[in-house]
N, C-alpha and C positions, 0 to 999 in steps of 0.2 A: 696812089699814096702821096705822091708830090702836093696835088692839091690838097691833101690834108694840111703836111706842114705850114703851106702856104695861107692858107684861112687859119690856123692856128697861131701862126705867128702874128696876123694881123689882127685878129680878137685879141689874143695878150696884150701887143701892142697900142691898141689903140681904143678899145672898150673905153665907153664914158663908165661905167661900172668898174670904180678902182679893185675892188678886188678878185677882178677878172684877169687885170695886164700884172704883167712881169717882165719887165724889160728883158731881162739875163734867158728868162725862158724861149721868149720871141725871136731873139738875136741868133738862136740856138737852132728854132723850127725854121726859122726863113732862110738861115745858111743851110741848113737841110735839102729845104724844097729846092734851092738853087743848086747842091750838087748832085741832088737826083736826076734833076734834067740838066744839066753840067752847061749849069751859068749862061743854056740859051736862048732867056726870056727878058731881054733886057728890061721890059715892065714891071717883073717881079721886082727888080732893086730897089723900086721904091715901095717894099714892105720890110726888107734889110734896112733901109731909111729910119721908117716908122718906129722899127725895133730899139734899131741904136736910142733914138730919138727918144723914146720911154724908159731906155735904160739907162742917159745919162748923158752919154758919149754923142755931142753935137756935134762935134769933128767927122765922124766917122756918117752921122748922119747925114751930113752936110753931101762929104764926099758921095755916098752913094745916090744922094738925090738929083746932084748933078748930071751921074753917069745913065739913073735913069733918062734925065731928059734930053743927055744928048743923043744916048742911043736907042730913045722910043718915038716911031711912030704912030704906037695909039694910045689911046687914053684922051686927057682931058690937060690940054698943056695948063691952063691959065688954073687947075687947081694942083698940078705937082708944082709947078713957081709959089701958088701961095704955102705950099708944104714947106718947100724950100725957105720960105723969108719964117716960116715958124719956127724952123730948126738955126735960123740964122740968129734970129731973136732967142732962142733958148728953150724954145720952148716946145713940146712934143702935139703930134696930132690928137684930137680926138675925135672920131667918127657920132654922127646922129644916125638915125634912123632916115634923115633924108641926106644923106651924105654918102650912104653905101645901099646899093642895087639890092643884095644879099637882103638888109634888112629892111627895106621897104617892101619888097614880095614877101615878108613872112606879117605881117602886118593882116 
């Protein structure tokens, strides 16, 4: 069930298809998926990130993309910093089809 909220919050959030995201709904499913496995995936924060980031709130974006990158060691460091300098700048993510794993295999 985790991973549900977790792909849910990050299609809301980050879908180039505007009337797919919702910020407020994202910020909602990614705090979910985080307290279902109680906050111990520190990679998931940066789809809390995403969330805020769609929803408005670059502060809070900010903050959480920090925490994911200081406390992940996987992922893909040199695209959560440019995340990071998005939500710096104001601005929120938006995922391609070659930008996320998910949707290049459904291709």
């Amino acid at each position: 069930m985790h991973y549900s909220y977790k792909h849910l919050a990050w299609i809301r959030a980050t879908c180039p298809d505007d009337t797919l995201r919702d910020g407020q709904v994202a910020v909602a499913h990614a705090t979910r998926a985080l307290e279902l496995i109680e906050w111990q995936q520190a990679d998931w924060l940066e789809t809390l990130a995403a969330a805020y980031a769609e929803a408005g709130d670059f502060d809070a974006a900010i903050r959480w993309q920090q925490k994911c990158i200081e406390k992940t060691s996987v992922g893909n460091a040199a695209e959560m910093q440019q995340r990071l300098e998005l939500y710096r700048n104001g601005q929120p993510h938006r995922d391609t089809p070659q930008s996320h794993p998910a949707a290049v295999a459904v291709r």
